[in-house]
N, CA, C and O atoms as a DFTB+ gen file, in Angstrom:
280 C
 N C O
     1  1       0.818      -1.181       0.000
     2  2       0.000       0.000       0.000
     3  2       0.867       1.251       0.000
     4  3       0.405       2.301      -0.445
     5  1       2.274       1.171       0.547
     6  2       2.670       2.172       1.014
     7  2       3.428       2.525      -0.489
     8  3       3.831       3.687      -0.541
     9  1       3.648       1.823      -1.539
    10  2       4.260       2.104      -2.860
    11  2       3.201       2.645      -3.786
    12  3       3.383       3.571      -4.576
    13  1       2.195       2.048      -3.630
    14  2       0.967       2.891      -4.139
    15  2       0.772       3.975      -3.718
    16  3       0.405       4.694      -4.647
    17  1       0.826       4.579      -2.654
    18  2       0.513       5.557      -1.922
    19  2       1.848       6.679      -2.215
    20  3       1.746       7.893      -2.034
    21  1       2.673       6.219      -2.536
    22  2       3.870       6.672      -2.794
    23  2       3.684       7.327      -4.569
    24  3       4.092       8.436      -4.917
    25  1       2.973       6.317      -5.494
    26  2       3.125       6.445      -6.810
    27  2       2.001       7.203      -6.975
    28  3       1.900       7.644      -8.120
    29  1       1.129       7.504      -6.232
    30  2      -0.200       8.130      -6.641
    31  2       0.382       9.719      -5.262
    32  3      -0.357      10.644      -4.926
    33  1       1.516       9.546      -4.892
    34  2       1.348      10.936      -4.416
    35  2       0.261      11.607      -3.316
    36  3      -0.102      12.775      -3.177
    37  1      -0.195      10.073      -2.417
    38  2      -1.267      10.514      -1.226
    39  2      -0.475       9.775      -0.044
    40  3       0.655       9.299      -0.157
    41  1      -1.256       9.766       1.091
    42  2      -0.739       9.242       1.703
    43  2      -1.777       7.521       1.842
    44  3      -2.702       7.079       1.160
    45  1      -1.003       6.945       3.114
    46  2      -1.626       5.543       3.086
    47  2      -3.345       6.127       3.662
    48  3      -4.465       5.746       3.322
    49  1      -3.043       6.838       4.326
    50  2      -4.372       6.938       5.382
    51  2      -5.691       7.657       3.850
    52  3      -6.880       7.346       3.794
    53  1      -5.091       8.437       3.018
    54  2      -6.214       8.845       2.221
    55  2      -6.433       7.765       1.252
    56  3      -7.494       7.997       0.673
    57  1      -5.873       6.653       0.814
    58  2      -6.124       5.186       0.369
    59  2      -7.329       4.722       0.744
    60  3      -8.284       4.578      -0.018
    61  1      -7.305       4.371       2.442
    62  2      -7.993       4.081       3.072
    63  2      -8.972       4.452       3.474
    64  3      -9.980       3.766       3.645
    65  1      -8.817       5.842       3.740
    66  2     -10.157       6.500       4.095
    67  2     -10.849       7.929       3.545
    68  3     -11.810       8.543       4.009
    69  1      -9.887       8.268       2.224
    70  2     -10.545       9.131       1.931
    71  2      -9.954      10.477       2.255
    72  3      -8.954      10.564       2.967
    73  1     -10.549      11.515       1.748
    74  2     -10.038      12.610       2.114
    75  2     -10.559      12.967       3.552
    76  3     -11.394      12.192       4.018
    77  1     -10.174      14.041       4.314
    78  2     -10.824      14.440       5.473
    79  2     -12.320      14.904       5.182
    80  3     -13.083      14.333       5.962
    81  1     -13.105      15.928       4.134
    82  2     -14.123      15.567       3.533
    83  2     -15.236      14.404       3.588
    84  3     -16.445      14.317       3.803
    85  1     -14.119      13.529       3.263
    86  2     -15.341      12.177       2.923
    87  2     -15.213      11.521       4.355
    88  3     -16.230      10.960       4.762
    89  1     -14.327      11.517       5.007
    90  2     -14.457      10.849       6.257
    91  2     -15.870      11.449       7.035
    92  3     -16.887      10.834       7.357
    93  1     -15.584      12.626       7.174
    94  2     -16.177      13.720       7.497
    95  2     -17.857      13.234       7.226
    96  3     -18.723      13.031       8.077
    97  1     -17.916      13.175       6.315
    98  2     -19.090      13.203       5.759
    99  2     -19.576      11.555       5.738
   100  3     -20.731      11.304       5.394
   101  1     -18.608      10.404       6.138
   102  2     -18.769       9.130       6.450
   103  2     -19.117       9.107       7.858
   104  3     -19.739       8.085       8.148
   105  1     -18.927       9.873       8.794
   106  2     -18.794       9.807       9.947
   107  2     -19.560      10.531      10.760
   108  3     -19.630       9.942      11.839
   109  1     -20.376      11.861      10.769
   110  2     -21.102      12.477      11.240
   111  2     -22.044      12.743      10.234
   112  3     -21.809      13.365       9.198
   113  1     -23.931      11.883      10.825
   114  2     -24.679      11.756      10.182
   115  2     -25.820      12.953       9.932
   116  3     -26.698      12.952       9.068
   117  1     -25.514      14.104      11.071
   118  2     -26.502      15.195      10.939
   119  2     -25.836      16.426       9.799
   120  3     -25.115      17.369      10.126
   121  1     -26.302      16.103       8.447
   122  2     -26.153      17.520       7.088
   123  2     -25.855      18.780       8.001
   124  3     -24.671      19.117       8.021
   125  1     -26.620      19.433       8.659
   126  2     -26.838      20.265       8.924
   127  2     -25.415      20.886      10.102
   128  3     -24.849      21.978      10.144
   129  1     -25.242      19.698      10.884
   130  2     -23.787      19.953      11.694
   131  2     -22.950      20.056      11.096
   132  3     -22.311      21.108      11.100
   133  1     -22.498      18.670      10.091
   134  2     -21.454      18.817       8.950
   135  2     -21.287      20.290       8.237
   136  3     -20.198      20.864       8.275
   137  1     -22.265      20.782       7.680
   138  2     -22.381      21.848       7.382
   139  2     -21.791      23.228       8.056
   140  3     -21.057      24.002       7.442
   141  1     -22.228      23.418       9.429
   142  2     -21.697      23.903      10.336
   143  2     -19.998      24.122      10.350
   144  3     -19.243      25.080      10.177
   145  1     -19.815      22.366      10.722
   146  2     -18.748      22.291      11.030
   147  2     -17.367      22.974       9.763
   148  3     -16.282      23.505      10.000
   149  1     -18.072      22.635       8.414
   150  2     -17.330      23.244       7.141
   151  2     -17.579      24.676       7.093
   152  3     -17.092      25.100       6.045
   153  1     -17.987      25.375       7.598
   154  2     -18.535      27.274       7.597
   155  2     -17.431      27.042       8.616
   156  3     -16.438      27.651       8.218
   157  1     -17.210      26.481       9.647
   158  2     -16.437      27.066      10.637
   159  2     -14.750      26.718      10.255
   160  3     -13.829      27.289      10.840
   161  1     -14.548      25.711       9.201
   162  2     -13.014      25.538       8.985
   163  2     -12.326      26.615       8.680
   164  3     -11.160      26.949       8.889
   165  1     -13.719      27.384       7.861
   166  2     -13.065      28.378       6.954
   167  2     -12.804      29.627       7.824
   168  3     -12.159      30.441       7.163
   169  1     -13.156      30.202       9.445
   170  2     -13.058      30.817       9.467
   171  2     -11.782      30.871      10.219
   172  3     -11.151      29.862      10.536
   173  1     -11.256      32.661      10.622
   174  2      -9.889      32.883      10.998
   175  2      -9.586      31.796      12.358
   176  3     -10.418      31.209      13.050
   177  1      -8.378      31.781      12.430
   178  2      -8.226      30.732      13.378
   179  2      -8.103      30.940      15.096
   180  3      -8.065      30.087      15.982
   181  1      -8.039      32.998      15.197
   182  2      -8.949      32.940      16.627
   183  2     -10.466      32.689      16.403
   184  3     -10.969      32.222      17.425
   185  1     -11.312      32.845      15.435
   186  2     -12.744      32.372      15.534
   187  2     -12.796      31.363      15.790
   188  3     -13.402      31.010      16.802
   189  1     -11.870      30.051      14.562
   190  2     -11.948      28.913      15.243
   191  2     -11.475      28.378      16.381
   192  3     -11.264      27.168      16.451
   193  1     -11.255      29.195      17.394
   194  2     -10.619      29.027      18.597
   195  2     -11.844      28.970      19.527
   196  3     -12.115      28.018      20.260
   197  1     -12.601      30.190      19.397
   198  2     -13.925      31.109      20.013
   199  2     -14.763      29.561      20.074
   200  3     -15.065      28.917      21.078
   201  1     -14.949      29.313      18.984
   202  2     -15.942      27.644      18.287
   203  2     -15.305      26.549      19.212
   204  3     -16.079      26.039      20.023
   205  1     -14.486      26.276      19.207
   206  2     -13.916      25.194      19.893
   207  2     -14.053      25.330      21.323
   208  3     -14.668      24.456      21.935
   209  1     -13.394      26.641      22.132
   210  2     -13.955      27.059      23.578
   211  2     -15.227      26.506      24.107
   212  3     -15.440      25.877      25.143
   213  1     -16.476      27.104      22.613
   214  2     -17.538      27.069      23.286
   215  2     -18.439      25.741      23.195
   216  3     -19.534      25.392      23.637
   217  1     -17.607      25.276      22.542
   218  2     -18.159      23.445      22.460
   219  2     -17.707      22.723      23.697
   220  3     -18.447      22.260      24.565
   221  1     -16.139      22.680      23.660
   222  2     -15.647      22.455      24.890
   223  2     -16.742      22.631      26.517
   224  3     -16.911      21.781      27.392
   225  1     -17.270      23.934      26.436
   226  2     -17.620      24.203      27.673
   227  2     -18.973      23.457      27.549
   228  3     -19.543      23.048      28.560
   229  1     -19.549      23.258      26.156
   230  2     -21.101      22.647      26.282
   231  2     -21.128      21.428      26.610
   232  3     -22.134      20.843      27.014
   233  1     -19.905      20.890      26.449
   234  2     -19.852      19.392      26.810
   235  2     -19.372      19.184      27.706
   236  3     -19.852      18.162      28.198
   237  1     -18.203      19.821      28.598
   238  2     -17.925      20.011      30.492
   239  2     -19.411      20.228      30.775
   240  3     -19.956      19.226      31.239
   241  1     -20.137      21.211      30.620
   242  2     -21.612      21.044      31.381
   243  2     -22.858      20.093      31.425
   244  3     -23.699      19.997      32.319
   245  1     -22.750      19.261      29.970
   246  2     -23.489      18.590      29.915
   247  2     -22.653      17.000      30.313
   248  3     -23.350      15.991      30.424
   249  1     -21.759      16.957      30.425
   250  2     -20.947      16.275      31.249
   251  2     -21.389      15.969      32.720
   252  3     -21.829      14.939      33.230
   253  1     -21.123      17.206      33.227
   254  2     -21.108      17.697      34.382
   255  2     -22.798      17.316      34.999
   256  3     -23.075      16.990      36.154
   257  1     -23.450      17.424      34.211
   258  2     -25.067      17.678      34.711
   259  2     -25.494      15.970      34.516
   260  3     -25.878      15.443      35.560
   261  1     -25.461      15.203      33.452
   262  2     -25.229      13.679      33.222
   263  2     -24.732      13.272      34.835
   264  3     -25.579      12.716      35.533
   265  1     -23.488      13.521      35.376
   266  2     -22.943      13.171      36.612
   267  2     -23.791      13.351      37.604
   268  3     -24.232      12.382      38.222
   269  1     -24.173      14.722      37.925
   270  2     -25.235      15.023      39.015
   271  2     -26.851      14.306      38.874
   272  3     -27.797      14.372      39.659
   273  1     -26.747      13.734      37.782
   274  2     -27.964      13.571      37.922
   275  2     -28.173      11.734      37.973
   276  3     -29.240      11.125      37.909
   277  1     -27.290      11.370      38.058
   278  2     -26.714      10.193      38.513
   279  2     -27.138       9.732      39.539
   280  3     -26.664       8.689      39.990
């Protein structure tokens, strides 16, 4: 694989699975997040910082609240 991967100029992992795109789009089944998630690649990379923070914290809380309610 790895001479193929070599002669076609990708790596082994996009052989296998594709571009990040198609994984992407193999792997998370809600359009509408995917979607999301591609508006947000594009933006500057403190925005995508801002995006990531605030996911981070939605999932410490809903984390957090799952536990307490335990």
């Amino acid at each position: 694989m790895t001479k193929l991967a070599n002669a076609l100029d990708v790596t082994g992992d996009f052989l296998m699975d594709g571009s990040m795109d198609d994984k992407a789009q193999n792997t998370i089944s809600d359009k509408e997040l995917l979607s999301q998630f591609q508006k947000v690649s594009q933006l500057s990379n403190d925005r995508k910082m801002i995006v990531k923070e605030l996911i981070d914290a939605f999932l410490i809380k809903t984390d957090l609240q799952q536990k307490f309610a335990q």
